[in-house]
C-alpha positions as CSV (number, residue, x, y, z in Angstrom):
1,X,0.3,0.1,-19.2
2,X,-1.8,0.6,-16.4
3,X,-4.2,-2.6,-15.6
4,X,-7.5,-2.2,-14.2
5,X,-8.0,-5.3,-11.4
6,X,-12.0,-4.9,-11.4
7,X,-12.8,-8.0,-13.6
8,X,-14.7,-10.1,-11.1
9,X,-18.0,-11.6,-10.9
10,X,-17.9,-10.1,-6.8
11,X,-17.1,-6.6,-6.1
12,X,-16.8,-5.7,-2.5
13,X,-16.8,-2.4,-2.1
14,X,-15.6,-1.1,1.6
15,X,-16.9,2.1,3.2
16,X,-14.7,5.0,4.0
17,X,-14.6,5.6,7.9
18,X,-15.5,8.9,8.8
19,X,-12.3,9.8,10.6
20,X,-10.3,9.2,6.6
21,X,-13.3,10.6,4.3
22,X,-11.8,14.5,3.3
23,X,-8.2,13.0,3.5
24,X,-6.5,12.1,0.0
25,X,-5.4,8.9,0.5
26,X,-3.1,6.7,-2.1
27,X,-2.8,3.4,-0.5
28,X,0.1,1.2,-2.2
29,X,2.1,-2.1,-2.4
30,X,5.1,-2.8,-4.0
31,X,7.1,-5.2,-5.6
32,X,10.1,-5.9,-6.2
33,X,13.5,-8.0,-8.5
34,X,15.6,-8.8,-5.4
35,X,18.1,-7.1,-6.7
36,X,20.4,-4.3,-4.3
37,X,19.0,-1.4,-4.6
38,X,15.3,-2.6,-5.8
39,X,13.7,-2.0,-8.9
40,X,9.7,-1.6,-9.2
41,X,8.5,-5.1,-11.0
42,X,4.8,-4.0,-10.1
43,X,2.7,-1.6,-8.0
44,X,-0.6,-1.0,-7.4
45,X,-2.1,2.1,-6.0
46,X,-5.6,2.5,-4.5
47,X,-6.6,6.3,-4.6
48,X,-9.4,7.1,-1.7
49,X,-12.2,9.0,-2.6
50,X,-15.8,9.5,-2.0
51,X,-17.7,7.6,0.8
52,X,-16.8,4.1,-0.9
53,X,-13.7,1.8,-2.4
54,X,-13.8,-1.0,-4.5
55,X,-10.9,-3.1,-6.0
56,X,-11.9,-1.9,-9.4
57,X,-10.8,1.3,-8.3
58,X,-6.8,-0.4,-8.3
59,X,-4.6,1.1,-10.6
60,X,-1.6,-1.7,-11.3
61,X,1.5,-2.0,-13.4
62,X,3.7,-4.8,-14.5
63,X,7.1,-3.6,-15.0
64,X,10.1,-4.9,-17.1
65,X,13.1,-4.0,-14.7
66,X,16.4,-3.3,-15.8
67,X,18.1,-5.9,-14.3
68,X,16.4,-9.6,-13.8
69,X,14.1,-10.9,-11.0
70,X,16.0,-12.9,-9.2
71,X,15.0,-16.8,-8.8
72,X,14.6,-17.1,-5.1
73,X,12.4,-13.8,-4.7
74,X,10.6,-15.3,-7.8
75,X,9.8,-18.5,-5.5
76,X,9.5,-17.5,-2.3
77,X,7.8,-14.3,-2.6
78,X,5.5,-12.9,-5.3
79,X,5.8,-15.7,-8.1
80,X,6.8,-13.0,-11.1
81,X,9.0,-14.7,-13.8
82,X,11.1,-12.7,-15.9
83,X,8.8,-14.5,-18.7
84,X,5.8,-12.7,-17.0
85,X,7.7,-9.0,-17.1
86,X,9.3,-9.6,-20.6
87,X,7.1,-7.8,-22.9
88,X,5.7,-5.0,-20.0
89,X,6.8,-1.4,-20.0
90,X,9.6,0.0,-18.4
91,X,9.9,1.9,-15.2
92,X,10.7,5.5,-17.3
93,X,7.5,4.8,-19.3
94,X,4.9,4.0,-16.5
95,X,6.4,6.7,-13.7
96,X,4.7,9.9,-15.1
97,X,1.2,8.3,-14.9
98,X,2.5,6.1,-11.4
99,X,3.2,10.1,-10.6
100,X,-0.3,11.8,-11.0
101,X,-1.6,9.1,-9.0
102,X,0.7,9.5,-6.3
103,X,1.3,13.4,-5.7
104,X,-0.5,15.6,-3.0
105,X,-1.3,12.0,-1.1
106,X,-1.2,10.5,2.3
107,X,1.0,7.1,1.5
108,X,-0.5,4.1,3.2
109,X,1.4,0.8,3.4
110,X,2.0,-1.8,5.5
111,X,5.4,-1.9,6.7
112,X,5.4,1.4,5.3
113,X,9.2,2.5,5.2
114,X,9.7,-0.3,2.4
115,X,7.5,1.7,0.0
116,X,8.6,4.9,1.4
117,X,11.6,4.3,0.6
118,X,11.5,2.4,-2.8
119,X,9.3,4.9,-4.4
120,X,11.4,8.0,-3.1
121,X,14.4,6.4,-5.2
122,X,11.8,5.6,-8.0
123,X,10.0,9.1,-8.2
124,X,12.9,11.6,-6.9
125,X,10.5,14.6,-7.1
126,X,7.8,12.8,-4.8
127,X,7.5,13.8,-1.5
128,X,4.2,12.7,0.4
129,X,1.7,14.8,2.7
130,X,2.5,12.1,5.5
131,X,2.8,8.1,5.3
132,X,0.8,5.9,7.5
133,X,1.8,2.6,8.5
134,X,-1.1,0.3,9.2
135,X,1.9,-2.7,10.9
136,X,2.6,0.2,13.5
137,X,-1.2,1.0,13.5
138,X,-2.0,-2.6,13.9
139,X,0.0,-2.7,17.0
140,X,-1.1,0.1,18.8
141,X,-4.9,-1.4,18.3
142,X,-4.4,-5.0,18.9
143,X,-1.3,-5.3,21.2
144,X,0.1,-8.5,22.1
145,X,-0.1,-10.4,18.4
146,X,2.3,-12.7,17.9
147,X,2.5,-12.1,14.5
148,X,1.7,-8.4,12.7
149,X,2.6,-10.3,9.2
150,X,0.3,-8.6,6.5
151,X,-0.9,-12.4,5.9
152,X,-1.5,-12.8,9.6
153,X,-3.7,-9.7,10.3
154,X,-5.8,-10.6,7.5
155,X,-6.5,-14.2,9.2
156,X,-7.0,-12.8,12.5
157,X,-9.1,-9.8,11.2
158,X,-11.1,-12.2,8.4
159,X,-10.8,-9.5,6.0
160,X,-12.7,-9.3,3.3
161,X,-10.5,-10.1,0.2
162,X,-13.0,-10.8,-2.3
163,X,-13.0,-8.5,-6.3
164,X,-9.9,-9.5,-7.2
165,X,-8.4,-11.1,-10.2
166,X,-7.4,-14.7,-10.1
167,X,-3.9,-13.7,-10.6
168,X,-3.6,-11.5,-7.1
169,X,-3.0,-13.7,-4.6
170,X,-0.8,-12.8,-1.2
171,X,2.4,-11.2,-2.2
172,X,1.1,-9.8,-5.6
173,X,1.0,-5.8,-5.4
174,X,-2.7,-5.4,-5.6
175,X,-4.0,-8.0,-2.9
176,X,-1.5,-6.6,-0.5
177,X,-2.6,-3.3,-0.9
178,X,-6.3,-3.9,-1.2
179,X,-5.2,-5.7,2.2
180,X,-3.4,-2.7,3.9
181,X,-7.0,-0.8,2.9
182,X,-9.2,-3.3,4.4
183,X,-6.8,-3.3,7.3
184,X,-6.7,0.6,8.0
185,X,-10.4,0.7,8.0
186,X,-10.6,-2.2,10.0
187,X,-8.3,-0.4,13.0
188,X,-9.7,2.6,12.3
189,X,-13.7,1.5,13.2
190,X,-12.4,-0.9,15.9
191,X,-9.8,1.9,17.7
192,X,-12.5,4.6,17.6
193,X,-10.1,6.5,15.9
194,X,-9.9,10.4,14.8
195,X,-7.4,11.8,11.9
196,X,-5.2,12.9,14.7
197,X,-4.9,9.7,16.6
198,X,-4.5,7.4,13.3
199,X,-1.5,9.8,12.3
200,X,-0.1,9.6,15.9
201,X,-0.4,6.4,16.2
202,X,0.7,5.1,12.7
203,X,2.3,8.2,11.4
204,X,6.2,7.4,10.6
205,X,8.2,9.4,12.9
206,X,9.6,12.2,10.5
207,X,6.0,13.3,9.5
208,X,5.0,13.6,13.1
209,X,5.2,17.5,14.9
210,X,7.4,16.7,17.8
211,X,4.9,18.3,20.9
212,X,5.8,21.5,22.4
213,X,8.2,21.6,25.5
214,X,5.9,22.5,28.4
215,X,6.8,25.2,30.6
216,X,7.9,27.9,27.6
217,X,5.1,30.1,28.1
């Protein structure tokens, strides 16, 4: 069942940059069970629209894998228990409405060919307008880090991580994408950026029209 994450006494809501307003966004994070391949244990989608976003706008799902989280991702990653999972949907329940969020969007991730590829294998009929990557973004706009960890960029940008439940702290799907969200805007105002240079310059590779040879005229 879908979970709404607005339920906090401070909303901060966050301005769409000019350069994304028109452009339908879906900006994501994903979790996982550790296991090989991955299955979904929650996600959390952002959908873009209008001139502001607000956490309360998250849509997020808990969901009961068919095979078991595995301790150590459990304890060094996200902190979901199988306990926690145990009485959630499964993934064939949740994916038609995961779906209709999804479809006809721009993905945006951090580290974006994780949930690239994890939701292709999840939704097989999927196929997104283009995915941006705000790690490869973050790189072209502030060069020289010595970190572009998602938990880094938010200490050396101060983002503001305030409206979220208690329970979404770093490594929970919807504190790393309302992270990834702050963080594209962020780049965005700070580069000066257009559409066309935030998809060259944080488009993956295969979305990206390869520039005409010069000299065939």
């Amino acid at each position: 069942m879908a979970r709404d994450q607005g339920e906090a006494v401070t909303t901060a809501f966050t301005e769409i940059p000019a350069a994304l307003r028109g452009h339908d966004i879906a900006v994501v994070d994903v979790e996982g069970n550790g296991q090989n391949p991955p299955e979904i244990i929650e996600i959390a989608i952002i959908p873009v629209a209008g001139t502001a976003v607000s956490p309360d706008e998250t849509r997020s799902w808990l969901i009961k894998p068919k095979n078991p989280i595995t301790p150590i991702v459990t304890r060094k990653v996200h902190g979901i228990t199988n306990n926690d999972v145990a009485n959630c949907p499964e993934w064939e329940t949740v994916s038609p409405a995961v779906g209709r969020v999804m479809f006809g969007r721009t993905l945006v991730a951090h580290n974006a060919n994780v949930e690239q590829k994890v939701l292709t294998a999840h939704l097989p009929d999927w196929k997104p307008l283009m995915v941006l990557d705000t790690l490869r973004l973050a790189k072209a706009v502030w060069p020289g880090l010595k970190s572009y960890a998602l938990d880094k960029l938010i200490e050396h940008a101060q983002l503001d991580m305030r409206g979220l439940d208690d329970d979404q702290e770093y490594h929970r799907a919807g504190y790393d994408a309302w992270a990834a969200w702050q963080l594209l805007c962020r780049l965005v105002r700070e580069g000066e950026l257009d559409w066309d240079a935030v998809v060259q310059a944080a488009g993956l590779p295969e979305f990206l029209t390869p520039p005409e040879p010069e000299g065939l005229f």
